[in-house]
N, CA, C and O of each residue as an XYZ file, in Angstrom:
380
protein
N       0.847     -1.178      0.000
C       0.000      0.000      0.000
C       0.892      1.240      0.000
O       1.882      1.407      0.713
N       0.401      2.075     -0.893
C       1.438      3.632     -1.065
C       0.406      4.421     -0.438
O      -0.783      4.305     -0.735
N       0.884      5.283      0.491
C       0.545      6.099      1.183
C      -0.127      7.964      0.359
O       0.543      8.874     -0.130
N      -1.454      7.855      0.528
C      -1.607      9.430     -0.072
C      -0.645     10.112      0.253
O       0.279      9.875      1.031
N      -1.001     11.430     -0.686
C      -0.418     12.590      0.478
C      -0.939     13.552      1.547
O      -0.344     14.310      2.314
N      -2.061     13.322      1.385
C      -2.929     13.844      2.076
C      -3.476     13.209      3.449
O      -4.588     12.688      3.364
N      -2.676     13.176      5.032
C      -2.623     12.245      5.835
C      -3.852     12.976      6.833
O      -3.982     14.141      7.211
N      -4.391     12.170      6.989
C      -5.257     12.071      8.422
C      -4.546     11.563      9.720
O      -3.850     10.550      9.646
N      -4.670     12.118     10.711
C      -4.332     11.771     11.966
C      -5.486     11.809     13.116
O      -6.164     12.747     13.535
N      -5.444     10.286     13.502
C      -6.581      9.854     14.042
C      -6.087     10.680     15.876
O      -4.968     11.186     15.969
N      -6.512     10.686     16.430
C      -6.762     11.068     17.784
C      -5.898     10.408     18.326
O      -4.866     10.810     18.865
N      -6.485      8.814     18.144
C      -5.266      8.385     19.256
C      -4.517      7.879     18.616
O      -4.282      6.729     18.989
N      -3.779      8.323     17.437
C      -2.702      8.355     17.007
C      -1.863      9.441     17.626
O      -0.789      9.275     18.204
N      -2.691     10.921     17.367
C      -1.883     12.013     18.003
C      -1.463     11.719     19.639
O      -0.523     12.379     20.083
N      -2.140     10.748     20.531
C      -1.957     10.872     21.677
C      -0.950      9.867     21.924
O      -0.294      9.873     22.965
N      -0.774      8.883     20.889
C       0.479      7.884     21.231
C       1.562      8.539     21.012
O       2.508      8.288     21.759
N       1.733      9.519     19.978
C       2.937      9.989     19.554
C       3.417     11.033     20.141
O       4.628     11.136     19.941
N       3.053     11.711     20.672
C       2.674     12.648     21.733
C       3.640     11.777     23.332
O       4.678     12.180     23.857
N       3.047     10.906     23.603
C       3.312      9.873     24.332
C       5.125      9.233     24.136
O       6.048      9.083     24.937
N       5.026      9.082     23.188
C       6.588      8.538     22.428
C       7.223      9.354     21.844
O       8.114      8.922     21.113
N       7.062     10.529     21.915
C       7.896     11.397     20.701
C       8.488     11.736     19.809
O       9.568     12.258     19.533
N       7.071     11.130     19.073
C       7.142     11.702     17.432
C       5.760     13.041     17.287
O       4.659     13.330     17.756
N       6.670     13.461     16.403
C       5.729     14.876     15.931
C       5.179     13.957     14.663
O       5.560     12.927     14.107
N       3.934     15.005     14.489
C       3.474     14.457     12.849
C       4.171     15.206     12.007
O       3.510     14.905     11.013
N       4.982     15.950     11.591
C       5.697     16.133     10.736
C       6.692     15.548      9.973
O       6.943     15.554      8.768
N       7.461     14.785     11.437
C       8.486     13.649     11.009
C       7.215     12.425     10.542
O       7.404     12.179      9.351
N       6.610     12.010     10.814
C       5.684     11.040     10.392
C       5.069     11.137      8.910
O       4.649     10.211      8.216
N       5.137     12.691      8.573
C       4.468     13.128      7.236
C       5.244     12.863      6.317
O       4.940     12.547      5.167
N       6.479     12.998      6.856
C       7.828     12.886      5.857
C       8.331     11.789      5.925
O       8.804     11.667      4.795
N       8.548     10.952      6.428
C       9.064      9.526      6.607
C       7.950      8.636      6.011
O       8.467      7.848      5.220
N       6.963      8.513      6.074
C       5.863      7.382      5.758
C       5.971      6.929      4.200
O       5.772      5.857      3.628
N       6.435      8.412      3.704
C       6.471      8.127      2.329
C       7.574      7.503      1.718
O       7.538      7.278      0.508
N       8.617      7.172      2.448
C       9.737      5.977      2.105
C       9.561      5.336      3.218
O      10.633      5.194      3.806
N       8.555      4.826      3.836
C       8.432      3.467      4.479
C       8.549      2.290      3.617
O       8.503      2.188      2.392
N       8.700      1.475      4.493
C       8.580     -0.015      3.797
C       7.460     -0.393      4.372
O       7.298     -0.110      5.559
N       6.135     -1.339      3.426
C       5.104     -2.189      3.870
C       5.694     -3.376      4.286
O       6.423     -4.010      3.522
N       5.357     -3.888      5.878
C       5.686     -5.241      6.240
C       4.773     -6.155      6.199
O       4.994     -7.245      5.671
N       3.305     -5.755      6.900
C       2.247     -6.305      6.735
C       1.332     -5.459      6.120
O       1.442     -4.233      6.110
N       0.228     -6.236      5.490
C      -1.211     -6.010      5.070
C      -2.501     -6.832      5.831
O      -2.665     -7.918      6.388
N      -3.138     -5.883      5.572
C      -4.581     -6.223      6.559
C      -5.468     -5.735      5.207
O      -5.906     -4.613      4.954
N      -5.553     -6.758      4.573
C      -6.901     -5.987      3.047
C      -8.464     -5.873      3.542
O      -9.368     -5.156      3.112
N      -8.446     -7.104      4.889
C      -9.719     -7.091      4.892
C     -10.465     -6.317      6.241
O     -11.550     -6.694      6.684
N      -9.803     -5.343      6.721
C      -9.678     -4.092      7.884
C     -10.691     -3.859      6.973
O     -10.977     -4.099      5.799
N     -11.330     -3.042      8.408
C     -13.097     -2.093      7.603
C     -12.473     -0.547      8.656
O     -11.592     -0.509      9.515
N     -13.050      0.163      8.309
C     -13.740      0.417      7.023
C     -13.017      0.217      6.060
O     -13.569     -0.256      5.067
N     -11.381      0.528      5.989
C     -10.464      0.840      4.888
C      -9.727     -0.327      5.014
O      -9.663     -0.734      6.174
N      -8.860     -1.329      3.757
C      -7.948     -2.223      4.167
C      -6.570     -1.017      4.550
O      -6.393      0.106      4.077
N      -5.809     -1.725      5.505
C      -4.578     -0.950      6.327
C      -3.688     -2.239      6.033
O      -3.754     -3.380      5.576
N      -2.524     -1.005      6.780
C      -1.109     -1.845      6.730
C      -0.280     -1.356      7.848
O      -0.633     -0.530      8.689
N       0.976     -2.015      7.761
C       1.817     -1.705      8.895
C       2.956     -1.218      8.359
O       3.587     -2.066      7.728
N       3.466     -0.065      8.398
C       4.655      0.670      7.758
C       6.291      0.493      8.844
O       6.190      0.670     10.058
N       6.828      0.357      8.599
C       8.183      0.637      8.863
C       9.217      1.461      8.594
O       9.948      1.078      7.681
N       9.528      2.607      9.184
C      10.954      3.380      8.910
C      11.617      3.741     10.458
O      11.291      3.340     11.576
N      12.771      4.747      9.976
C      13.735      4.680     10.699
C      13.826      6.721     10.653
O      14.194      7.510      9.784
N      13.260      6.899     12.116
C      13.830      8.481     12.281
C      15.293      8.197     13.315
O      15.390      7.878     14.499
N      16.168      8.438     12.410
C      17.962      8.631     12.893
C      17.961      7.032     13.364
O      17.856      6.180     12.482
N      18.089      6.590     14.898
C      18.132      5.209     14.914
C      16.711      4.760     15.867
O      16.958      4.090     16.870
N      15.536      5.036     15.643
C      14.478      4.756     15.838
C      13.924      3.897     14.657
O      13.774      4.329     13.515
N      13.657      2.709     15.046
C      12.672      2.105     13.945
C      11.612      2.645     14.741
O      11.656      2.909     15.943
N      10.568      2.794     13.873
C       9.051      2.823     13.657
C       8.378      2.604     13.113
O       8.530      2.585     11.891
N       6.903      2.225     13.879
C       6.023      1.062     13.337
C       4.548      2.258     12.894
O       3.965      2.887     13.776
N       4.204      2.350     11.534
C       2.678      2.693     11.963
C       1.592      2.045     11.024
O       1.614      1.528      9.907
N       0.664      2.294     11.942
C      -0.413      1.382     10.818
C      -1.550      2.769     10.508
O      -2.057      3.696     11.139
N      -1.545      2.245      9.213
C      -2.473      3.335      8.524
C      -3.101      2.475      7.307
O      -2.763      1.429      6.753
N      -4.080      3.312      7.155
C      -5.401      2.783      6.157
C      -5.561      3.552      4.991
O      -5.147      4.653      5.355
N      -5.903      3.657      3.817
C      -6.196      4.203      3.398
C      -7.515      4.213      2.598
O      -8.049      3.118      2.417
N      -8.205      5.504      2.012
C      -9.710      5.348      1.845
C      -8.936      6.026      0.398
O      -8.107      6.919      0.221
N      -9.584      5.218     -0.372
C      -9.057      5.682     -1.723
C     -10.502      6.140     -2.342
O     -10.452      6.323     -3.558
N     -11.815      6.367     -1.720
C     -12.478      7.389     -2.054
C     -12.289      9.102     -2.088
O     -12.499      9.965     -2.941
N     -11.808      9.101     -0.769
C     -11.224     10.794     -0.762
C      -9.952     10.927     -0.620
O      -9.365     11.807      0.010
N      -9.266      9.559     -1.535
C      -7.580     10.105     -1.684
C      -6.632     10.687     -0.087
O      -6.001     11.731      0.084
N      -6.850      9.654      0.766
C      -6.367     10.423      1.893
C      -5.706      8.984      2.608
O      -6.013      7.856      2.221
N      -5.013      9.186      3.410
C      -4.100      7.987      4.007
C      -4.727      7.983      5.632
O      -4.895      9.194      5.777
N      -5.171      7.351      6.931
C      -5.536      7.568      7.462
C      -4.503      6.806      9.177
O      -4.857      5.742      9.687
N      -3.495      7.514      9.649
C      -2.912      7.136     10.266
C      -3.481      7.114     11.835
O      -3.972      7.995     12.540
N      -3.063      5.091     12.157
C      -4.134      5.015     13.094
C      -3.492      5.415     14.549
O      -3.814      6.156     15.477
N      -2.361      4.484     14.234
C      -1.002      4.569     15.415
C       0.407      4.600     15.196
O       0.923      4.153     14.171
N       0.965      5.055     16.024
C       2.418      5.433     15.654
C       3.383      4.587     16.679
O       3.787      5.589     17.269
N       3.856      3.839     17.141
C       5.004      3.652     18.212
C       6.488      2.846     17.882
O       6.724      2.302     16.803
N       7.270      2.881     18.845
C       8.427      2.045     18.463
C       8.416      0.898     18.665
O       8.236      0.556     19.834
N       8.634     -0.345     17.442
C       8.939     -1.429     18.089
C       9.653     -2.075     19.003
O      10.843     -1.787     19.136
N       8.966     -3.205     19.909
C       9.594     -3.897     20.632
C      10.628     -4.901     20.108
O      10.160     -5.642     19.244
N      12.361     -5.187     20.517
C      13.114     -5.902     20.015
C      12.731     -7.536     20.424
O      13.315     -8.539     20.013
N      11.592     -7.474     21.338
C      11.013     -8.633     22.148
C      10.010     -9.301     21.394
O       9.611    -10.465     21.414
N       9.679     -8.260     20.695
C       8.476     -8.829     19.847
C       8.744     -8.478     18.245
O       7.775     -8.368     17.494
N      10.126     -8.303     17.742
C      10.234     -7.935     16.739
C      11.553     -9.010     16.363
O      12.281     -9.563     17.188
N      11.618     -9.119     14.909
C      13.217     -9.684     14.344
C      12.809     -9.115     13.026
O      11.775     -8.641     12.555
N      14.311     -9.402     12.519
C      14.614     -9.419     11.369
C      15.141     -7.736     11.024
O      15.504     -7.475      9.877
N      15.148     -6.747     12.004
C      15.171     -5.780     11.486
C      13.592     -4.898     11.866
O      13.157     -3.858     11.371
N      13.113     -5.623     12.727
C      11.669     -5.175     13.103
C      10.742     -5.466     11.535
O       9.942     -4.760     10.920
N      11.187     -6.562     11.336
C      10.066     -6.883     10.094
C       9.407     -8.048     10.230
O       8.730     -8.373      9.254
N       9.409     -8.957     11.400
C       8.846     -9.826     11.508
C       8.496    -10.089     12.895
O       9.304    -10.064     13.823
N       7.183    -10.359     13.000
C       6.796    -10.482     14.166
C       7.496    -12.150     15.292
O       7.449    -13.361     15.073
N       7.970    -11.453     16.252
C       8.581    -13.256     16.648
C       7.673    -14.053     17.050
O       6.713    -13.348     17.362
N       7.390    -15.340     17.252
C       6.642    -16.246     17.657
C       6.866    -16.761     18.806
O       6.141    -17.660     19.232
């Protein structure tokens, strides 16, 4: 999934990131060279995904949806992955 450009920021997205400290600006600008790790096609309202990048040496995880009726990307949550619950580079969930 490629990300609009036109981002929505859900509430408690703003309050996680807020929480962890990321601004949405760095989020506005980074998302768009994320890497997709997972897909969720069959998420309602919108199918979503789970993005991955790197602000300096922060990986970060966000999941966002997009509604390709009004061309807009809809970011749900923002946080850093856990190395406990992450491999590969934070691209795979561990078991």
């Amino acid at each position: 999934m490629k990300p609009y450009l036109k981002l929505i920021f859900r509430l408690h997205a703003l309050a996680r990131m807020a929480e962890r400290g990321f601004a949405p600006e760095q989020i506005k600008i980074a998302i768009h060279t994320a890497t997709t790790i997972e897909e969720y096609p069959n998420d309602t309202p919108y199918p979503s995904c789970l993005f991955l990048f790197w602000l300096g040496h922060r990986p970060v995880h966000v999941v966002a949806a997009n509604n390709e009726d009004d061309g807009e990307t809809i970011i749900i949550t923002v946080y850093e992955p856990s190395p406990e619950k992450w491999s590969d580079g934070y691209t795979r969930r561990r078991q």
